[in-house]
Residue, then its C-alpha position, 0 to 999 in steps of 0.5 A: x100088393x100083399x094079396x098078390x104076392x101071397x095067394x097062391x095061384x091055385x086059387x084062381x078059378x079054373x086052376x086048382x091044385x094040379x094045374x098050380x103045380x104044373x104052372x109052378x114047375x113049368x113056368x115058375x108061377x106061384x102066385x097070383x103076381x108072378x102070372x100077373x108078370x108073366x108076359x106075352x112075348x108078342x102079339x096077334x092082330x085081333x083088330x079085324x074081321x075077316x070074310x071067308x070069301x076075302x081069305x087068301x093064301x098069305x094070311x097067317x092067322x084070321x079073324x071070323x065071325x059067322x055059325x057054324x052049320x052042319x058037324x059031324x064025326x068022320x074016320x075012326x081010331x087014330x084017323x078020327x075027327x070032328x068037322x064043322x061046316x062054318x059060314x059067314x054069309x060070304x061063303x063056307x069053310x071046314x072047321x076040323x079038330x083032332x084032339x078033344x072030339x067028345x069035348x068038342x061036340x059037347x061044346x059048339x052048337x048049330x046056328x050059335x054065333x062064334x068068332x073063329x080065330x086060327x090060320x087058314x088054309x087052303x086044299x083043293x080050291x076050298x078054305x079050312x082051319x084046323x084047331x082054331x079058338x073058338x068064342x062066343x060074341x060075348x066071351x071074355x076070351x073074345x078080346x078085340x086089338x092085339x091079342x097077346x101070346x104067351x110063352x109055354x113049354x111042350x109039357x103044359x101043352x101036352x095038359x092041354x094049357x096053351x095060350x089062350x087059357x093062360x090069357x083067360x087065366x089073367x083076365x079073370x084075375x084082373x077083372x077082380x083087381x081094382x088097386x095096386x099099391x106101386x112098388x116104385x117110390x112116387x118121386x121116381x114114377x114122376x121124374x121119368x113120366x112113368x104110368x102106373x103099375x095097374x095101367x101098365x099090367x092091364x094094358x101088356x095083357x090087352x094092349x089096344x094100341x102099339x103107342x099103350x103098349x110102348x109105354x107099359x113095356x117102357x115101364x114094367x122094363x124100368x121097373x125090373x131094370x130099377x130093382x135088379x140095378x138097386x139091389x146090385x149097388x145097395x150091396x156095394x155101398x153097403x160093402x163100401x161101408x162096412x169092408x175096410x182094406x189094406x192101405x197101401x200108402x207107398x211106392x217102394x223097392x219092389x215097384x221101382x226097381x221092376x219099373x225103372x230096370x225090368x219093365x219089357x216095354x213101355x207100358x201104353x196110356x191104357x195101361x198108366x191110366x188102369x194102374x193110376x186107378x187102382x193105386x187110387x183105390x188101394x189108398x183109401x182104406x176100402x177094400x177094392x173090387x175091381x174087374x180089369x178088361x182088356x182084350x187078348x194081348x193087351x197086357x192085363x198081366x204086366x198091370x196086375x204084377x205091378x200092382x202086387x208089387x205095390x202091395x209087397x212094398x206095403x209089406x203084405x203078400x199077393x195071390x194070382x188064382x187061375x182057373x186051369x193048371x196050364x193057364x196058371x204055369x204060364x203065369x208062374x213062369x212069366x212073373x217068376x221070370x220078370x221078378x227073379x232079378x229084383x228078389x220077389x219069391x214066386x211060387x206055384x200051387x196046384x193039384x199037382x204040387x208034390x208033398x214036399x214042394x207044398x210043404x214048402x210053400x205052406x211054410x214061406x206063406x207063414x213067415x212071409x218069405x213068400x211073396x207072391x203065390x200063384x196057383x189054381x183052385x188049389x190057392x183057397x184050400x183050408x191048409x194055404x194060410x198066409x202071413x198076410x195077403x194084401x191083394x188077390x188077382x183072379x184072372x178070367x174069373x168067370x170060371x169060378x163061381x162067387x163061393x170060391x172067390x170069396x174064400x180067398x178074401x178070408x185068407x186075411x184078417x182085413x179082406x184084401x183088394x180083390x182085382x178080377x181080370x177077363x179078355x172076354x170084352x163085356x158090352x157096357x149094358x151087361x157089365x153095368x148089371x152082371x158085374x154092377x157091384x164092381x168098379x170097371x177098369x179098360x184096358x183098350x189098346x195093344x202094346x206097341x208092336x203087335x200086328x193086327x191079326x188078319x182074319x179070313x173067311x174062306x169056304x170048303x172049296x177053298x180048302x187046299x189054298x188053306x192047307x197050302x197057306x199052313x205049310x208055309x208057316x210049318x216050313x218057316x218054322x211057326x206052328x198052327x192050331x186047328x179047332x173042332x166043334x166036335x170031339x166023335x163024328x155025329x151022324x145027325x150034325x155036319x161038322x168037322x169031328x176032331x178024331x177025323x180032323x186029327x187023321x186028315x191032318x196027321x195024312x195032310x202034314x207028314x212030316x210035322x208032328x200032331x198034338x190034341x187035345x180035348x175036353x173030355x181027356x184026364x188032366x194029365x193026357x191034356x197037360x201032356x199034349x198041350x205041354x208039346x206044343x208049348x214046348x214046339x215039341x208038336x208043329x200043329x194043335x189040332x183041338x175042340x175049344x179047350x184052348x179058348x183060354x189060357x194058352x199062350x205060345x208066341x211062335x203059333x201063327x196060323x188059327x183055323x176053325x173048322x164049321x166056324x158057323x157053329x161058334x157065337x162071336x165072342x167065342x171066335x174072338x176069343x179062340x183068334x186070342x190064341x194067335x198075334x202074340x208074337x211078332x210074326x204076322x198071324x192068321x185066323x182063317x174060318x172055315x165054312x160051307x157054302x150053304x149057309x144064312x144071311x144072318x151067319x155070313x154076316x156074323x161071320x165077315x163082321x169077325x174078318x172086319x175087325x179085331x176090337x173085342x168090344x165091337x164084337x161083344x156088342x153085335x154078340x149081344x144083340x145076336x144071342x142075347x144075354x143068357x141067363x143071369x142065373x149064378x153069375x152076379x158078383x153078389x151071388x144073387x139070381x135074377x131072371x128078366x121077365x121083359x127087360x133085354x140087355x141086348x136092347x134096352x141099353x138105354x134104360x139099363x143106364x135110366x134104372x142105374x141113374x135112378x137108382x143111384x138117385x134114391x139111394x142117395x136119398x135114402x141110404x138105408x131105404x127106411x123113408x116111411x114113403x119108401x116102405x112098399x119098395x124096401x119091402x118089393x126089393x127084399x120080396x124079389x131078393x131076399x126071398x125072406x120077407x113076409x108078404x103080409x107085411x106089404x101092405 
């Protein structure tokens, strides 16, 4: 393993320095393991011959053996070209290439024997190939069964690297591999059935049969799912252990007075069951690391601000952090309102804040008379320093990156219990790895009372029935968000622009008043037009997708997305969350062209279907993939899968979290002599600190 992961790649014959730079750029290939693991995304049949004579039309790509008999150059300048004349006995075909001519007469001669592999096509009655691999019989590029194909970028094609070289770059290096020391401890290969990791490398570059390839993917996706999910719950033990917490051992004034006199609603069993959590965590003596999921409406908020009450009846301080002024207002002003009767001092930090405001605040946090701060990214600024905060709410926290975060667990001598909150459902398989550090809690019912929003999927000629249906909200006197996926008009895309939305429906709606907003506007044009609506100063919010989060406004009703096609799930469902906050019937209509694929109309009639974000996420999923992970980790640690698919491998995400669970609780520290190629792969992939020489 040492070998592999320290010699450099431009060292393999037939690379050399240029070529290893390219590869590193390109593809992130730096050594003799990272080729090694970079693998075909899928597979060409090279189990059969073909004859010329048997080819038809509906053959994607062919195998053929035969000479070629005659060559020769036919055009000039750009119209150059090398032709050859191949037959297999059956019957003959033109061989044609337009790149590499010289390369090319130099390199296949008359009356060789070769094995032609490419696509066949077919003009004016007779067969050809254009560019097709050429081998001798007795290449090592000649490779019966399932041929792998490799991923490449348009700049390694263009220095001529396609994927047969970099195939013929791993079959050199494995015909000069003869051991593998297994990075995965014995007892883990054993009690799964996995086959080694030699057998699995060499059968995913030259898999002979679909059963071989199901079990090295199965392995090599463990393998990787393993040493991502041991890295994630290595640092969570390891924080469990060290990082003490506030202890929050009471229930006092604060809590009780708010739950037995102001509470607005009974709280669901979703709810009860979330706070049950949390108090549990509060109690140990640890600091807690909690994400909150809930869905659009479902009361995140209540949950947190009782929460932070327990921690002022603790005597320590709270923090709610949001990731946009106007999110972080409507914050302030809902808790600063559900609080006011039992004496809670809330206050609001943002870039806004005037001098002296700040300078109030800066003292009420010092001698503790504030009691809870609510504020944007202005709330982690060296300046805010607080008497002593004991628990700190992020809410959609993916929009700060780990940096930030943890810059306000230092705002405390003791780091204070951190609850995270979302309303983007996380299918189980992406919470367990991008947020695997955390304890999750649900949220997954809606407080009593709220009517299910009624999705619509309606087309362009429908559009005057939709407008229609508008009015007659605007004339009860709701008001409406309209969404663009563009902010100008863009000649090359067919999509709804906001600017032209924004006159169509000013000319549409005369007599209601036109608010916008979009992404690329200042801070204070956004927070005045949005302030409008808020404020049903405006009827109608004409918008791009700013509006996603953090806008909350009862009275809106009616949701229309323009090119609904255009949006990813989770991104409608989260855009419909603007609308069914009050008590009124709403609607989220989708907009569309007639003319679209199967596979967008399903995704869009699955959204009318249902209103369960978790559903949705999962079909999300499986659509679009993860994304990447890069960045996104609670831990701040990057991790690119080269085989493994969240969306589909469900399954074995949960087998590599189980296992690792396993090991640590047999190895804590993973210092067991028998466990020392793995300590030393998990900090190769990670830590990126460790010397490769020292695996041996």
């Amino acid at each position: 393993m040492n070998s592999l992961l320290r010699t450099d790649i431009k060292y393999l014959k037939g690379i050399g320095p240029k070529r290893a730079e390219l590869l590193d750029k390109e593809l992130g290939i730096k050594t003799y393991y990272d080729l090694l693991h970079h693998f075909p995304n899928h597979y060409l049949d090279r189990s059969q011959i073909y004859r010329v004579a048997d080819l038809s039309g509906d053959m994607p790509y062919v195998q053929l053996k035969g000479r070629f008999v005659t060559f020769t150059t036919q055009g000039e300048g750009a119209k150059r070209r090398r032709v050859g004349l191949f037959s297999d006995g059956s019957a003959t075909m033109e061989v044609v290439w337009f790149n590499r001519i010289r390369e090319i007469t130099n390199l296949y001669q008359v009356g060789n024997e070769y094995i032609l592999f490419g696509k066949p096509t077919q003009f004016n009655g007779r067969w050809s190939m254009v560019h097709p691999e050429v081998d001798t019989t007795t290449s090592v590029s000649a490779v019966k069964g399932m041929r792998g194909v490799y991923p490449l970028t348009e700049k390694l094609r263009n220095n001529s690297i396609n994927s047969r070289t970099i195939f013929t770059y791993v079959q050199t290096l494995l015909s000069n591999l003869r051991t593998v020391n297994d990075p995965l401890p014995a007892e883990i290969i054993e009690r799964y059935r996995l086959i080694g990791a030699l057998e699995a490398i060499k059968i995913i570059h030259n898999p002979q049969s679909k059963d071989d390839l199901d079990k090295a993917r199965f392995r090599l996706k463990f393998e990787e799912l393993f040493f991502l999910q041991l890295n994630i719950q290595r640092y969570s033990r390891r924080r469990s252990r060290v990082l003490n917490g506030v202890k929050f051992p009471r229930i006092g004034r604060f809590f009780n007075s708010f739950y037995h006199d102001q509470l607005p609603f009974e709280l669901t069993g979703a709810q009860k069951k979330v706070i049950k959590e949390i108090r549990a965590d509060m109690a140990t003596g640890r600091q807690m690391n909690r994400l909150l999921q809930g869905d659009v409406g479902s009361g995140k908020t209540l949950v947190a601000l009782l929460c932070m009450l327990i921690a002022l009846d603790n005597g320590t301080q709270a923090c709610l952090m949001a990731p946009t002024e106007i999110l972080a207002t409507q914050h302030y002003e809902t808790l600063s309102k559900l609080v006011a009767p039992i004496g809670v001092n809330v206050k609001l930090l943002t870039g806004s804040t005037r001098k002296k405001q700040r300078d109030i605040i800066d003292e009420q946090l010092k001698d503790g008379s504030l009691h809870i701060l609510v504020g944007t990214h202005a709330v982690i600024e060296d300046r805010v320093q607080f008497r002593n905060l004991g628990f700190v709410v992020i809410d959609e926290q993916h929009r700060f990156g780990v940096v930030q975060r943890a810059r306000l667990w230092a705002k405390n001598s003791v780091p204070p219990h951190v609850l995270v909150m979302t309303a983007t459902p996380i299918p189980r398989t992406l919470a367990m790895t991008v947020y695997g550090d955390l304890d999750v809690s649900v949220i997954d019912e809606l407080p009593p009372g709220r009517k299910p929003i009624q999705t619509l999927l309606r087309y362009e000629d429908r559009r005057f029935e939709v407008y229609q249906s508008i009015g007659a909200q605007l004339r009860a006197g709701r008001q409406a968000y309209i969404v663009y996926p563009l902010i100008q008009e863009n000649e090359k895309l067919d999509l709804k622009s906001l600017e032209e939305g924004y006159e169509t429906i000013k000319e549409t709606f005369p007599s209601y008043r036109v608010a916008f907003v979009h992404g690329k506007m200042k801070p204070q044009q956004k927070d005045y037009q949005m302030g409008l609506f808020v404020n049903h100063e405006a009827d109608i919010l004409v918008s791009t997708t700013v509006i996603e989060v953090g806008v909350n406004v009862p009275n809106a009703t009616t949701m229309v997305i323009e090119n609904a096609e255009r949006f990813g799930l989770s991104q409608l469902h989260q855009l419909r969350g603007r609308v069914g906050r009050g008590e009124g019937q709403s609607y989220c209509i989708l907009m569309t062209k007639h003319e679209i694929a199967r596979e967008t109309r399903q995704r869009l009639e699955l959204m009318t279907s249902t209103t369960d974000g978790f559903i949705i996420a999962e079909a999300d999923l499986k659509m679009r993939g993860p994304g990447d992970l890069e960045g996104t980790m609670q831990s701040g640690i990057a991790f690119n899968l080269n085989i493994a698919n969240l969306a589909t491998d469900g399954q074995i995400v949960q087998l590599a979290r189980d296992a690792a669970d396993e090991f640590l609780d047999s190895d804590p520290d993973i210092s067991l002599p028998s466990h020392r190629i793995t300590s030393l792969m998990l900090s190769a992939i990670f830590d990126r600190k460790i010397d490769f020489s020292l695996i041996s």
